[in-house]
MARZALO-275245 format. One record per residue (C-alpha): residue in one letter; x, y, z negated. Coordinates in steps of 0.25 Angstrom, whole numbers, plus 5000, padded with zeros to 4 digits. Each point is the difference from the previous one (the first is absolute). Layout:
rec res a, east X, north Y, up Z
...
//
This chain:
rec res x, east 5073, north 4893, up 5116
rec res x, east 4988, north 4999, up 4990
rec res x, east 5009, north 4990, up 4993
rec res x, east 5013, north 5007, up 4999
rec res x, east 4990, north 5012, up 4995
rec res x, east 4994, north 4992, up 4990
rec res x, east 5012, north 4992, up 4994
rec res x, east 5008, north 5015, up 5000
rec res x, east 4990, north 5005, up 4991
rec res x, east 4998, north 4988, up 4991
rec res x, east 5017, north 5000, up 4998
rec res x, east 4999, north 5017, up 4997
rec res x, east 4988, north 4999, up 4988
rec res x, east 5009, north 4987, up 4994
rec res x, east 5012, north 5010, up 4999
rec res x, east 4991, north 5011, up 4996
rec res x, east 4991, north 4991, up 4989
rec res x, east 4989, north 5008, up 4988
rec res x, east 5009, north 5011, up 5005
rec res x, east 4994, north 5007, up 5012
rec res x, east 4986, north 4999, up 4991
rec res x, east 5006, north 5008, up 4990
rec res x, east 5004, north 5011, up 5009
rec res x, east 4987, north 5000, up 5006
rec res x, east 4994, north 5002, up 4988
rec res x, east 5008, north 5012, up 4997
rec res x, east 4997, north 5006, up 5011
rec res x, east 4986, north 4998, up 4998
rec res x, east 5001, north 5006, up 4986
rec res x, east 5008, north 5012, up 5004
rec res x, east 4991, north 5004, up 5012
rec res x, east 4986, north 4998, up 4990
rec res x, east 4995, north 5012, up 4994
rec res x, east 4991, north 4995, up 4991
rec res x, east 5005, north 4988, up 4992
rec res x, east 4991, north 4993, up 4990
rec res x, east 5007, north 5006, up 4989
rec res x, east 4998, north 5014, up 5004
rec res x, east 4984, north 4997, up 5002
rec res x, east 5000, north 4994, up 4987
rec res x, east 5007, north 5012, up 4994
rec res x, east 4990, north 5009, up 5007
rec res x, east 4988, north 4991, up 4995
rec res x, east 5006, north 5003, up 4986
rec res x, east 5001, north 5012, up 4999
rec res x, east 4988, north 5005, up 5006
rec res x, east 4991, north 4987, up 4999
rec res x, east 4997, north 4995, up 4986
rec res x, east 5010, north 4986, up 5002
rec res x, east 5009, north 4996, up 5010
rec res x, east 4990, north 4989, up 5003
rec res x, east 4988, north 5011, up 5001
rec res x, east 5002, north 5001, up 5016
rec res x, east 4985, north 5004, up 5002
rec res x, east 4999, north 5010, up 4992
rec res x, east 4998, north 5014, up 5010
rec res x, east 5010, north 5009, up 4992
rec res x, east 5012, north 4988, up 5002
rec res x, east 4994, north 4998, up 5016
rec res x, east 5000, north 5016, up 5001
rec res x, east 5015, north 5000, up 4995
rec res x, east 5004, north 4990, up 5009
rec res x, east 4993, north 5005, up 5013
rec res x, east 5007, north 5013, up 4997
rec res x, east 5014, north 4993, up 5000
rec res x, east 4997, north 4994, up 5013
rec res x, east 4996, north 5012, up 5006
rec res x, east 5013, north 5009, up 4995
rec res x, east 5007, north 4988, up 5008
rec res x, east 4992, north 5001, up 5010
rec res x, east 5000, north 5016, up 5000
rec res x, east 5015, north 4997, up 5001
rec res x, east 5004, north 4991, up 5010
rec res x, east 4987, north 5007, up 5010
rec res x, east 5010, north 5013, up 4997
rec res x, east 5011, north 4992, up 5007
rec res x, east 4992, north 4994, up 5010
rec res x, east 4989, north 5009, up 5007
rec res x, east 4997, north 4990, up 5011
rec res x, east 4996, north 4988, up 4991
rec res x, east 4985, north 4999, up 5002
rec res x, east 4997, north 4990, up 4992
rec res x, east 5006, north 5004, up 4988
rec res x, east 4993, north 5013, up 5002
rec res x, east 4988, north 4992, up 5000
rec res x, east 5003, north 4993, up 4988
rec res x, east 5002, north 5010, up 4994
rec res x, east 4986, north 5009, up 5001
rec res x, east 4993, north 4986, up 4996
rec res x, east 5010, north 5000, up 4986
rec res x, east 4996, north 5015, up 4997
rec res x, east 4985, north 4997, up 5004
rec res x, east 5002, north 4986, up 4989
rec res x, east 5004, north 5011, up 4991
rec res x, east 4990, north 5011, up 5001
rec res x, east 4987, north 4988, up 5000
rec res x, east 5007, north 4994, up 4986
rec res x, east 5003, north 5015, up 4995
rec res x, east 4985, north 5003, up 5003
rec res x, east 4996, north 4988, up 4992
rec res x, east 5009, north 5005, up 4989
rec res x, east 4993, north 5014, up 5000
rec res x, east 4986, north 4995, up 5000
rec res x, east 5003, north 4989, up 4989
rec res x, east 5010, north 5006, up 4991
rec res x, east 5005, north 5015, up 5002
rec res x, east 5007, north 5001, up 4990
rec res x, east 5011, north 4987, up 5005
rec res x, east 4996, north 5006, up 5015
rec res x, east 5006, north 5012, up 4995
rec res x, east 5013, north 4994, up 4991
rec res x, east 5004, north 4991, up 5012
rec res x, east 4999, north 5014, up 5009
rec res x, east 5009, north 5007, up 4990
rec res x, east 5010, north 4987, up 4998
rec res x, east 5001, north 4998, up 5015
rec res x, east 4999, north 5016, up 5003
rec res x, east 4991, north 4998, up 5012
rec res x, east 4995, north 5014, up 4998
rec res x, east 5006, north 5012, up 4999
//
C-alpha cells in the first residue's frame, strides 16, 4: 500500500512540476502581514535608513504595526490566548524602548509619539 502511495504521489508532483511551489508561495505571501518590504518602508520613514533596524524610533514603528494586527485579528478572535499573550509582551517591548527614548532624547521620544499618535 505504502508503494502504491508513494509512486501516486511521485506521478502527481511530475504533472504538477515548479508549479505547486509557486502557489505555495503565494499563499504564504497573501496570508503575511508583514513583508520585508513593508518593514523596510517602516524603518525608513521612521528610522534613519532602511538598513537602520536598531534604531528605537524604527523598532517602536514596527512593534506598533505588529500590534494594530494583532489588536485586529484578537478582535476577531476573543478565545486566542496566545496571541493575547503575544501581544501584552509587544506593547511591554514598546513602552521599555519608548522609556528609553524619553530618558535619552525627549525630544525624538516625543516626535515618534506625535508620528505614531500613541497619545492623545
Amino acid at each position: 500500500m505504502f508503494d502504491y502511495l508513494h509512486k501516486k504521489a511521485l506521478f502527481l508532483r511530475s504533472k504538477i512540476g515548479g508549479s505547486i511551489s509557486m502557489w505555495v508561495n503565494n499563499i504564504l505571501v497573501k496570508d503575511m502581514y508583514l513583508t520585508s518590504e513593508k518593514k523596510q518602508e517602516l524603518f525608513k520613514s521612521f528610522g534613519t535608513s532602511e538598513t537602520d533596524t536598531g534604531s528605537a524610533e524604527g523598532q517602536i514603528a514596527l512593534f506598533s504595526y505588529r500590534i494594530s494586527h494583532l489588536t485586529e485579528h484578537l478582535k476577531k478572535n476573543k478565545k486566542d490566548f496566545s496571541t493575547q499573550q503575544a501581544l501584552i509582551k509587544l506593547v511591554g517591548k514598546r513602552r521599555r524602548l519608548l522609556d528609553y527614548l524619553k530618558d535619552k532624547d525627549i525630544e525624538r521620544y516625543r516626535e515618534i509619539i506625535k508620528a505614531l499618535k500613541l497619545r492623545k
